[in-house]
C-alpha positions as a Python dict, from the first residue, in 0.01 Angstrom:
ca = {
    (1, 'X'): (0, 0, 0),
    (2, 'X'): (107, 378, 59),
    (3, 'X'): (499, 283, 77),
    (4, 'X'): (375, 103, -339),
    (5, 'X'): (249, 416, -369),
    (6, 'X'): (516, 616, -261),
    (7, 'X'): (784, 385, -431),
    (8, 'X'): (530, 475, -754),
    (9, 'X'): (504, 831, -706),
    (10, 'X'): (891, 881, -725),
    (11, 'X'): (983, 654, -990),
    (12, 'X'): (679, 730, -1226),
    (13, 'X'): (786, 1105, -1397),
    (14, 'X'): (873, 1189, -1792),
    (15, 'X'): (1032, 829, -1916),
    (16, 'X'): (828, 614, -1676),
    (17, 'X'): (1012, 392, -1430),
    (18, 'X'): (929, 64, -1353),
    (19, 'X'): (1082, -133, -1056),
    (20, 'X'): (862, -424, -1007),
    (21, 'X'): (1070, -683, -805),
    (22, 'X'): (974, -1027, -778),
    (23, 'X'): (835, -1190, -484),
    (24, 'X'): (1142, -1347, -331),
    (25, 'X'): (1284, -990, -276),
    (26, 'X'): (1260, -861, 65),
    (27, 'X'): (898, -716, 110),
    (28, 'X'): (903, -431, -177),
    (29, 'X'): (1222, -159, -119),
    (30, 'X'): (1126, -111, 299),
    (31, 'X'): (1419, 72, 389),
    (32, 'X'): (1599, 107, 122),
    (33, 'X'): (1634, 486, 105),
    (34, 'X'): (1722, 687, -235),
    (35, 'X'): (2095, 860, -194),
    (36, 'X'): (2022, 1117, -416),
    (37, 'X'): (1636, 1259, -590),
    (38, 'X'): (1536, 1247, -794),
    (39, 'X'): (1551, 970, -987),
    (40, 'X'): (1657, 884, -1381),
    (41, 'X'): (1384, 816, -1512),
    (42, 'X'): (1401, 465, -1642),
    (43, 'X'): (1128, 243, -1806),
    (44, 'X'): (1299, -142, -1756),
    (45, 'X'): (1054, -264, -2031),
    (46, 'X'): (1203, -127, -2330),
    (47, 'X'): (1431, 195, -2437),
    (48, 'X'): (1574, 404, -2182),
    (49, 'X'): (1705, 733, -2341),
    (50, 'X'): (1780, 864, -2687),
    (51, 'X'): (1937, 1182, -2729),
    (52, 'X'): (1888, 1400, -3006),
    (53, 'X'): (2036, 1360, -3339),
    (54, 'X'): (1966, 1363, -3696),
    (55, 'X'): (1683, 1114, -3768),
    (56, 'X'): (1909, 987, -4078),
    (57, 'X'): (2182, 878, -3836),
    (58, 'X'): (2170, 496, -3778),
    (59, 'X'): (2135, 377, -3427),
    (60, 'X'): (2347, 189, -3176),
    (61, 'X'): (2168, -2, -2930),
    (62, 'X'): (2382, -54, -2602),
    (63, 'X'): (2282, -180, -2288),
    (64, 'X'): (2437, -217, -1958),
    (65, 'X'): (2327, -480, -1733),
    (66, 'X'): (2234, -334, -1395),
    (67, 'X'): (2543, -360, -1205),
    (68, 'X'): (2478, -85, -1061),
    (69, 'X'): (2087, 45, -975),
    (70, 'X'): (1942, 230, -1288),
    (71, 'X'): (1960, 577, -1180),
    (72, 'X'): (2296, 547, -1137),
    (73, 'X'): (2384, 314, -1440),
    (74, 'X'): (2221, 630, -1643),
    (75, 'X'): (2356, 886, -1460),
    (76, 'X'): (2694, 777, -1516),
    (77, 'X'): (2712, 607, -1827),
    (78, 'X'): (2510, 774, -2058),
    (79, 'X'): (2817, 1044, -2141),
    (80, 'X'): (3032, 739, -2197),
    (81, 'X'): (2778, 612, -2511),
    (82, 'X'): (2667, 911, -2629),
    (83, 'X'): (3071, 949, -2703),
    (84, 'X'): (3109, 618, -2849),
    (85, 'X'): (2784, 723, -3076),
    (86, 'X'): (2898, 1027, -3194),
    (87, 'X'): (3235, 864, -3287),
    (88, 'X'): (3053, 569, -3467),
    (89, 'X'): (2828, 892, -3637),
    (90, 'X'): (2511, 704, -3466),
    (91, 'X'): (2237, 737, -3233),
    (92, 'X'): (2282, 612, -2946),
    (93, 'X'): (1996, 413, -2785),
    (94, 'X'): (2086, 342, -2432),
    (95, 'X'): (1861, 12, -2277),
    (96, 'X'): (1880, -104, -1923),
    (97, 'X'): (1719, -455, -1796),
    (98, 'X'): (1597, -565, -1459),
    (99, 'X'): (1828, -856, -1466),
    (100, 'X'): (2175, -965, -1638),
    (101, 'X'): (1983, -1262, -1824),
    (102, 'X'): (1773, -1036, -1983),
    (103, 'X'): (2030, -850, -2157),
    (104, 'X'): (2218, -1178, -2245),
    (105, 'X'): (1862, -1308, -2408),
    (106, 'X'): (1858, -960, -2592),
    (107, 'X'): (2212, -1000, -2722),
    (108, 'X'): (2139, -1345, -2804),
    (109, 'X'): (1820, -1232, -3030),
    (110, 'X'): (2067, -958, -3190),
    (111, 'X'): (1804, -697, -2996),
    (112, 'X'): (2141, -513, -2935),
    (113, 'X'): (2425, -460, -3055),
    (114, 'X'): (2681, -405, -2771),
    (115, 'X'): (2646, -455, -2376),
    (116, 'X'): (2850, -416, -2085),
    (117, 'X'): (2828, -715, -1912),
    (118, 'X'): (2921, -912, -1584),
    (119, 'X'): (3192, -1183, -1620),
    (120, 'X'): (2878, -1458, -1489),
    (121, 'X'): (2698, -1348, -1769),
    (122, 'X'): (2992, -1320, -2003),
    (123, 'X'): (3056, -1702, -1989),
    (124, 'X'): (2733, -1807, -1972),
    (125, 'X'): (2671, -1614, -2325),
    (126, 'X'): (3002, -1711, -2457),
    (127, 'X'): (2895, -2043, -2374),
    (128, 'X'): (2527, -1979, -2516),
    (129, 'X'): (2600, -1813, -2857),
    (130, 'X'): (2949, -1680, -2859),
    (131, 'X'): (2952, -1370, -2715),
    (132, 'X'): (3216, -1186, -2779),
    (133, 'X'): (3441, -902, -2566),
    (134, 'X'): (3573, -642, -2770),
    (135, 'X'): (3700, -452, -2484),
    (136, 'X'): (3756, -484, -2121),
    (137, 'X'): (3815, -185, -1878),
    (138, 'X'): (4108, -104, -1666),
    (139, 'X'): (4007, 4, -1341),
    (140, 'X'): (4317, 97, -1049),
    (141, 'X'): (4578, -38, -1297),
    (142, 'X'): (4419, -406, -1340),
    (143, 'X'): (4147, -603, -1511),
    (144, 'X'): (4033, -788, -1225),
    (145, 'X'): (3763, -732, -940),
    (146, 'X'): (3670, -940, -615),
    (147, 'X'): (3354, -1009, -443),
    (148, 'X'): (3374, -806, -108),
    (149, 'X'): (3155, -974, 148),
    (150, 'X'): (2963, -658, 372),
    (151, 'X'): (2789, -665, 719),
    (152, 'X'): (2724, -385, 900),
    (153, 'X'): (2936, -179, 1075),
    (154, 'X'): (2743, -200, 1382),
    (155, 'X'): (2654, -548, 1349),
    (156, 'X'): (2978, -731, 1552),
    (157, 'X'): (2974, -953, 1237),
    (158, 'X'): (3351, -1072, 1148),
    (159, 'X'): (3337, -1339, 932),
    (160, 'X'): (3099, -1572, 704),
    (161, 'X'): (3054, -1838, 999),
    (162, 'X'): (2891, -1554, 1173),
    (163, 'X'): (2612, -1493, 915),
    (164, 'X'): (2550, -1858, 956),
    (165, 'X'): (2064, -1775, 1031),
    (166, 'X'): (2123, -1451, 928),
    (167, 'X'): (1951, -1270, 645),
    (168, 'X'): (2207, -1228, 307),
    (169, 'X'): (2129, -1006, 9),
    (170, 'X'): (2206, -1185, -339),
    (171, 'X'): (2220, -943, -653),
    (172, 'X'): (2122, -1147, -961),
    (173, 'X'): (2176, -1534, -1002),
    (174, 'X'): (2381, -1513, -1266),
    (175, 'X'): (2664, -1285, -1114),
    (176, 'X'): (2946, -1402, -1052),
    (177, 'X'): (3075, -1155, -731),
    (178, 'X'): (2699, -1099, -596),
    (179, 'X'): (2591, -1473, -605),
    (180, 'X'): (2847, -1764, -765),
    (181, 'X'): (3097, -1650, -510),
    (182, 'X'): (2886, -1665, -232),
    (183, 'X'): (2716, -1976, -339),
    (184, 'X'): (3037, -2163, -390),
    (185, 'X'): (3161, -2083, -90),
    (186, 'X'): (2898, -2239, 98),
    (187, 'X'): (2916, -2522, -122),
    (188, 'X'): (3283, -2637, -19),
    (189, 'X'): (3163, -2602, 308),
    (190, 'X'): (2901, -2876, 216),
    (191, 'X'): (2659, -2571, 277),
    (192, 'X'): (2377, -2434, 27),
    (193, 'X'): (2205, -2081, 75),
    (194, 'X'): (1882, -2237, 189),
    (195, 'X'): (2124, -2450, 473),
    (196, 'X'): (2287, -2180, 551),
    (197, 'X'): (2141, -1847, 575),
    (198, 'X'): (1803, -1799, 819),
    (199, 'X'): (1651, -1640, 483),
    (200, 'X'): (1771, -1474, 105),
    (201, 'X'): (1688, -1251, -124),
    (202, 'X'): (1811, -1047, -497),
    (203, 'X'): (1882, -682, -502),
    (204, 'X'): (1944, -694, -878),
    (205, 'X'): (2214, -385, -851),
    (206, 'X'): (2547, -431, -616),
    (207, 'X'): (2444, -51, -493),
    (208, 'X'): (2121, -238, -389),
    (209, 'X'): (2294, -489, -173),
    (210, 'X'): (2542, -234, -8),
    (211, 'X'): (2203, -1, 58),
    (212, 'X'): (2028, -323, 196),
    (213, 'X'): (2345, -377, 441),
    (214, 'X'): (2330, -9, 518),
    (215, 'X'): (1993, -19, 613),
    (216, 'X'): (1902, -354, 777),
    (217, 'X'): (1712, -526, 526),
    (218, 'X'): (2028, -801, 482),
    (219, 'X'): (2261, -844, 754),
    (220, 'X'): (2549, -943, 487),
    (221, 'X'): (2582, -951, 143),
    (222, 'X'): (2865, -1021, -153),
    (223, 'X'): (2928, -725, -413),
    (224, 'X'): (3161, -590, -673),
    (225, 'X'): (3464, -467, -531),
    (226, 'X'): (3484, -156, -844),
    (227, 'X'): (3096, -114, -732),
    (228, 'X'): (3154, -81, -363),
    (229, 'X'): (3461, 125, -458),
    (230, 'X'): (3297, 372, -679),
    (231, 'X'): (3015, 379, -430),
    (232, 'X'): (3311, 465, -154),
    (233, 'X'): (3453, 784, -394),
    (234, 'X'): (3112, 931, -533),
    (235, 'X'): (2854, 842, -246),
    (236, 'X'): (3048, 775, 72),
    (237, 'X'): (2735, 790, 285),
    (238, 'X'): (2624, 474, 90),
    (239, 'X'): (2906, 274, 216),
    (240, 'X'): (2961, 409, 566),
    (241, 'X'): (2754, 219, 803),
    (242, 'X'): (2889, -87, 626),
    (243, 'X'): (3228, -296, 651),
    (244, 'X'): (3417, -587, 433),
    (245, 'X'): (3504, -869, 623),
    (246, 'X'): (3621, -1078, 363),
    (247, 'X'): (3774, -1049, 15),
    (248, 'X'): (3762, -1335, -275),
    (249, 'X'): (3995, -1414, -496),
    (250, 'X'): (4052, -1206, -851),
    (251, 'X'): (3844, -1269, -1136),
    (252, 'X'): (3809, -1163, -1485),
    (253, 'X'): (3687, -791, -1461),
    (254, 'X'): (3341, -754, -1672),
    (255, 'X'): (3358, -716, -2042),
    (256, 'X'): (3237, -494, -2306),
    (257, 'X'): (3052, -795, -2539),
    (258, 'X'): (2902, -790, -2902),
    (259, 'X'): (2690, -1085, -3067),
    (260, 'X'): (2973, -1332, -3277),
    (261, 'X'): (2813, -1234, -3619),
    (262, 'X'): (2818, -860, -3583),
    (263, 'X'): (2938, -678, -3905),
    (264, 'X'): (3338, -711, -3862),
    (265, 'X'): (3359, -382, -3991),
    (266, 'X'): (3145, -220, -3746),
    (267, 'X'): (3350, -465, -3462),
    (268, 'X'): (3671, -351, -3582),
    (269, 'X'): (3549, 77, -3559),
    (270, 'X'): (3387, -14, -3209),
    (271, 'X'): (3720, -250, -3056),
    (272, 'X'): (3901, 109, -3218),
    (273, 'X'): (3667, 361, -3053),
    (274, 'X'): (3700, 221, -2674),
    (275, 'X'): (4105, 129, -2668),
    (276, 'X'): (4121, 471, -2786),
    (277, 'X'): (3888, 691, -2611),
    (278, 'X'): (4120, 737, -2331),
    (279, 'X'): (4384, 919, -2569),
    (280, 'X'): (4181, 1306, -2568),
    (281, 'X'): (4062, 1496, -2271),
    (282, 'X'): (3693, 1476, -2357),
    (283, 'X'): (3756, 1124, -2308),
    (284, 'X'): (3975, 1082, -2009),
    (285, 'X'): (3726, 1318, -1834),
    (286, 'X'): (3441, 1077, -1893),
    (287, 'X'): (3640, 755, -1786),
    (288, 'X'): (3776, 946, -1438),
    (289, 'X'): (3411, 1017, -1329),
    (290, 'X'): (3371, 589, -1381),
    (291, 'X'): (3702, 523, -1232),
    (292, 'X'): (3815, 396, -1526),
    (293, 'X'): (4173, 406, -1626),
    (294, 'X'): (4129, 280, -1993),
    (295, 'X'): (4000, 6, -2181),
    (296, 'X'): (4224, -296, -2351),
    (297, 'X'): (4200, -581, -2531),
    (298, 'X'): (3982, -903, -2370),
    (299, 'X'): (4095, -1248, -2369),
    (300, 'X'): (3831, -1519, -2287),
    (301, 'X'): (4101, -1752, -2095),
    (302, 'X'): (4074, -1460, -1788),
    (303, 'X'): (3728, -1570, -1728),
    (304, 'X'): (3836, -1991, -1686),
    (305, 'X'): (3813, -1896, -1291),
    (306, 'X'): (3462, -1772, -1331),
    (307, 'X'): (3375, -2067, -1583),
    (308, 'X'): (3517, -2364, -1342),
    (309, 'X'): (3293, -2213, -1061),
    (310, 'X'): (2998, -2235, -1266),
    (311, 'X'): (3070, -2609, -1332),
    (312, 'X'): (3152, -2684, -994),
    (313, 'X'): (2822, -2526, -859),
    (314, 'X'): (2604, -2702, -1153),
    (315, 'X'): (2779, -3027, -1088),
    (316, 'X'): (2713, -2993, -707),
    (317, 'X'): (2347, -2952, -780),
    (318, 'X'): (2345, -3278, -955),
}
């Protein structure tokens, strides 16, 4: 009760935070220590942050699923859509959720009206309603990302055979690098995560899983390559006492997504906004501190690899 407390204390302050994981989560956050304080402020259960501007200016709802933990997604990203607000002459109304179905459910209801998304997610909406991307982000020159399976660097761990009874961190179960991955590679194994590992649990933010490595709480775990490389560049201490031992194949980098029946107007200025904000400093400053090069068109057939993995793990189930 006084490490709830604790975890309480620090997260409750001027936009109230509320991290309330579920029960098959690793007994509350034991462990996993904060790499900077304090903390964004972040209430999961509705609006995050809107920053001041005219009350006659129309908003712009835009989430972004929690790929990385909240503090962070904030910290970061909240520069990013306060520019893409003030070049669509709107408020921007930044919303985070604990998990990537929540957002898609949101989208979905027309709660929002764009979200950055993971590719899992992404084909599940597309699938769902029609989600559409109307951008995708180059990161190191290319619009793909891998799942980077971590143990620690102490551990003596080398490969997946050896976390064979060991504990393994999940992020959400609909990403595709922090739990389809993993899953399906157990699965041509003939292997499940309940055969397989000793015992499992969800992080719900790749920065999570890398912290839970870090600190003992998981001895392996599959995340985002960009994550664990923009973890590498702006907190190197997070990444330190952990290693990758293995690297998947590419996939479809996560979108930028908008509900199908969007005003095609507003789509069209949005689509214009990001494949352009790289082109003045104010910009290119912004997209450097996300270790983003740019952001391009999206085609849907880049995601196929992610899609046939879903089916194979759904049909495997059967």
């Amino acid at each position: 009760m006084r490490l709830l407390h604790h975890v309480l204390r620090l997260f409750v302050i001027p936009l109230l935070i509320s991290v309330m994981f579920p029960a098959s989560i690793v007994s509350g956050d034991e462990g996993m220590r904060e790499i900077d304080k304090p903390p964004v402020p972040i209430d999961f259960t509705d609006v995050i942050a809107k920053p001041d501007s005219p009350a006659s200016r129309a908003t712009l709802r835009i989430a972004v699923a929690a790929m990385i933990s909240p503090k962070y997604t904030y910290r970061y990203y909240i520069s990013l859509l306060t520019l893409i607000g003030e070049r669509m002459d709107r408020t921007v109304t930044f919303v985070q959720k604990k998990t990537y179905s929540q957002v898609n459910a949101m989208l979905k209801q027309k709660e929002l009206d764009v979200a950055f998304v993971c590719s899992g997610p992404y084909v599940r909406g597309r699938e769902d309603f029609g989600m559409q991307i109307i951008a995708v982000p180059i990161c190191h020159g290319k619009t793909v990302y891998y799942a980077n399976f971590i143990v620690s660097r102490k551990s003596g761990l080398a490969s997946l055979a050896d976390l064979r009874g060991k504990t393994f961190a999940f992020t959400d179960p609909l990403s595709n690098t922090g739990y389809l991955v993993p899953t399906y590679y157990l699965a041509v194994r003939g292997e499940t995560p309940e055969t397989f590992f000793g015992k499992t649990f969800f992080t719900y933010s790749h920065d999570n899983s890398i912290q839970a490595v870090a600190d003992g709480l998981a001895d392996g775990a599959a995340v985002d390559s960009l994550i664990y490389e923009f973890m590498q560049a702006a907190h190197p201490s997070a990444t330190a006492e952990t290693i990758v031992i293995e690297k998947s194949p590419p996939y479809g980098i996560p979108p930028v997504v908008v509900h199908p029946a969007m005003d095609p107007a507003i789509k069209k200025k949005l689509k214009t906004i990001f494949l352009s904000i790289h082109q003045d400093q104010a910009g290119k400053t912004i997209l450097a501190s996300l270790k983003i090069d740019r952001f391009t068109e999206g085609d849907p057939e880049q995601y196929t690899t992610v899609r046939k993995l879903q089916r194979f793990l759904e049909s495997n189930r059967r």
